[in-house]
N, C-alpha and C positions, 0 to 999 in steps of 0.2 A: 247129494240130495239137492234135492232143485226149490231153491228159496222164494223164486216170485217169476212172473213171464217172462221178465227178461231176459232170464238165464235160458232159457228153452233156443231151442236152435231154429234156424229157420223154416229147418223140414216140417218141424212141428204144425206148420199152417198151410200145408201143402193138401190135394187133394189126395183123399182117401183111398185105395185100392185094394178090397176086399172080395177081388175075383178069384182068390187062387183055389183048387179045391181042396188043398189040406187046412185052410182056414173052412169052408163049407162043410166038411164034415167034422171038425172039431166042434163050429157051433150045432149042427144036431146032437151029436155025443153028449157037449156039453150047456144043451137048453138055453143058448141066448143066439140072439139075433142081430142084425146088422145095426138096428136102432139101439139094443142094448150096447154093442161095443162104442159106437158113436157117443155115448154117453158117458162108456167108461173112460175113455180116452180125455171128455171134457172132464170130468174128475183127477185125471191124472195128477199126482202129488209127488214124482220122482223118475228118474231114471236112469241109465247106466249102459255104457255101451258092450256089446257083446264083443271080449276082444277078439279081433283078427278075422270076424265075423262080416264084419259094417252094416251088422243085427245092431239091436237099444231094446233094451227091456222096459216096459213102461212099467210104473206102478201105481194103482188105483185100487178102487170098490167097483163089488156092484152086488147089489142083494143085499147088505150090509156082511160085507165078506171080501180080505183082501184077493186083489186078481192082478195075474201077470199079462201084461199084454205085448208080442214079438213084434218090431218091427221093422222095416229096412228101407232107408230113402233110396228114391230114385234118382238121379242131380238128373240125368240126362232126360228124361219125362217132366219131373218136376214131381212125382208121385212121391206119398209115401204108400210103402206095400205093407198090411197088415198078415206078418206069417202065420201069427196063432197067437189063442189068448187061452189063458187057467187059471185056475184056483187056488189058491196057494193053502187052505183050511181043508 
């Protein structure tokens, strides 16, 4: 669990990349928008890397409900790519 900013990696302040279209039709399906993820992400309270993956699970809210947010840095862009985000309730 991630204690305070410092522990967060560097990806973490990287730009955003929320072009992919299985992130677009997740947020239709699941009612939130590129402003709401940008949010949930500043909420962000934890995370964990997806092994073998070189995915990271974030963990935050939004709605007042926890949500799982997918994501995978780029080194060679400097991006972070946002794969998909859920609900965990």
């Amino acid at each position: 669990m991630v204690e305070s900013a410092q522990d967060w990696p560097d990806w973490w302040n990287w730009e955003l990349d929320c072009s992919n279209s299985h992130l677009v039709k997740r947020m239709i399906d699941r009612s939130f928008n590129e402003t709401d993820l940008r949010e949930m992400l500043q909420k962000a309270y934890s995370f964990h890397e997806q092994i073998g993956t070189g995915r990271f699970i974030v963990d935050t809210v939004h709605a007042s409900h926890k949500w799982r947010v997918v994501v995978e840095p780029n080194a060679t862009a400097l991006v972070l790519i946002v794969v998909t985000a859920y609900p965990l309730d």
